[in-house]
C-alpha positions in Angstrom: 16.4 -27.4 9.4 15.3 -23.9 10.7 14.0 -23.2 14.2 11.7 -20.4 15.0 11.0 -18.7 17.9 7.6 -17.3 18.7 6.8 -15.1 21.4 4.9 -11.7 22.1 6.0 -8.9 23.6 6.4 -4.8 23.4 9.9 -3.4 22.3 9.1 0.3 22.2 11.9 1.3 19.5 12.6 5.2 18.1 12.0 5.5 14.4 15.7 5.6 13.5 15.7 2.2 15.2 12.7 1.1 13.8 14.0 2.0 10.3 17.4 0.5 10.8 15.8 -2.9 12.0 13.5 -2.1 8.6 16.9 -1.4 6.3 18.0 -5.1 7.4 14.8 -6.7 6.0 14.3 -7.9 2.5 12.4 -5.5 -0.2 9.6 -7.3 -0.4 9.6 -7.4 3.7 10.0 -3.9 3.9 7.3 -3.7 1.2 4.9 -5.6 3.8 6.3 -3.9 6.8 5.2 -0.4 5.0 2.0 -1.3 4.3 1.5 -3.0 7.8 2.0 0.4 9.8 -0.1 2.5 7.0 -2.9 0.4 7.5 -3.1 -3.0 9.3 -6.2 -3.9 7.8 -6.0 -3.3 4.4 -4.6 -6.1 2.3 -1.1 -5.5 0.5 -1.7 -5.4 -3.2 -0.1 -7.5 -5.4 2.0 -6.2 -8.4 -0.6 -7.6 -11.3 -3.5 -5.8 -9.2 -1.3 -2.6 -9.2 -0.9 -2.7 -13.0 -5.0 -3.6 -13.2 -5.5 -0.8 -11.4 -3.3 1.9 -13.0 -4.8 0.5 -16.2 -8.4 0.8 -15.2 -7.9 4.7 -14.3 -5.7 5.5 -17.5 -9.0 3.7 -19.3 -11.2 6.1 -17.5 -9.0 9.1 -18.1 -9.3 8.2 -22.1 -13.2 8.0 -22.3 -13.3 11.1 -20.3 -11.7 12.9 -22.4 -13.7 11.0 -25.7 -16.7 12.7 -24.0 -18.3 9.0 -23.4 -18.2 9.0 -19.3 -18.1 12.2 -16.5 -15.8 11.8 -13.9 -16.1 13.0 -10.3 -15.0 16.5 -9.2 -11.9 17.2 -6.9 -14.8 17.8 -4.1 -17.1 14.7 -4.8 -13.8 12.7 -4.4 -12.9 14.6 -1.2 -16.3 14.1 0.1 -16.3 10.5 0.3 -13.1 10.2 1.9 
């Protein structure tokens, strides 16, 4: 049986601490850990969702170029980040 310890507190660490402590975690907890301090509110996104994704934008990329849909300029895009 496994006991855990919870408690809260702040450790201010250097990044080559920080990235040692991260080097000791599993990939997929580095995985988390990444997407954690990129965004804490954004959801991380499974593998299959990834691979939806990618597919969705190669589909998009191929009817563009059939001449059947017009995709946004450089500058729309930038505009609406």
């Amino acid at each position: 049986m496994e006991t855990t310890l919870n408690f809260s507190t702040n450790i201010q660490l250097t990044l080559s601490q920080l990235v040692e402590l991260a080097r000791q975690l599993s990939p997929e907890d580095r995985i988390k850990l990444a997407s954690m301090i990129i965004d804490a509110d954004e959801p991380i996104m499974s593998k299959a969702a990834l691979k939806a994704r990618i597919k969705e934008g190669l589909q998009d990329a191929k009817l563009h170029r059939e001449g059947k849909i017009k995709l946004r300029t450089l500058t729309e895009f930038l505009a609406d980040v």
